[in-house]
Phi, psi and omega in degrees: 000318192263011154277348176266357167303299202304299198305333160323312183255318171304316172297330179318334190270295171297338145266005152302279173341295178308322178298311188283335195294302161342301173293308163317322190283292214293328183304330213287285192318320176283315165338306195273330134339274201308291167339315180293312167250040162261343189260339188277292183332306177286347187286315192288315149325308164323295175314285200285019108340261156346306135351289178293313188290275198327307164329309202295316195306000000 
């Protein structure tokens, strides 16, 4: 009975771990989302800058 208490709690533990690990991930990818489009915007901000110049000359 109490080895089946222990395996019990050990999973309990170990799909805690998987949740945050998860949770960790999925924080990591939207960071890096975010990061990609924020780096797209300004490139694109640059371009039509350029752009915009060349009209003008």
């Amino acid at each position: 009975g109490d080895f089946g208490a222990m395996t019990k709690i050990v999973l309990q533990k170990k799909s805690n771990l998987l949740a945050i690990l998860l949770g960790l991930a999925g924080v990591l990818l939207l960071l890096i989302l975010l990061l990609a489009a924020v780096c797209v915007i300004a490139r694109k901000k640059k371009q039509r800058r350029k752009e915009s110049s060349i009209y003008t000359t």
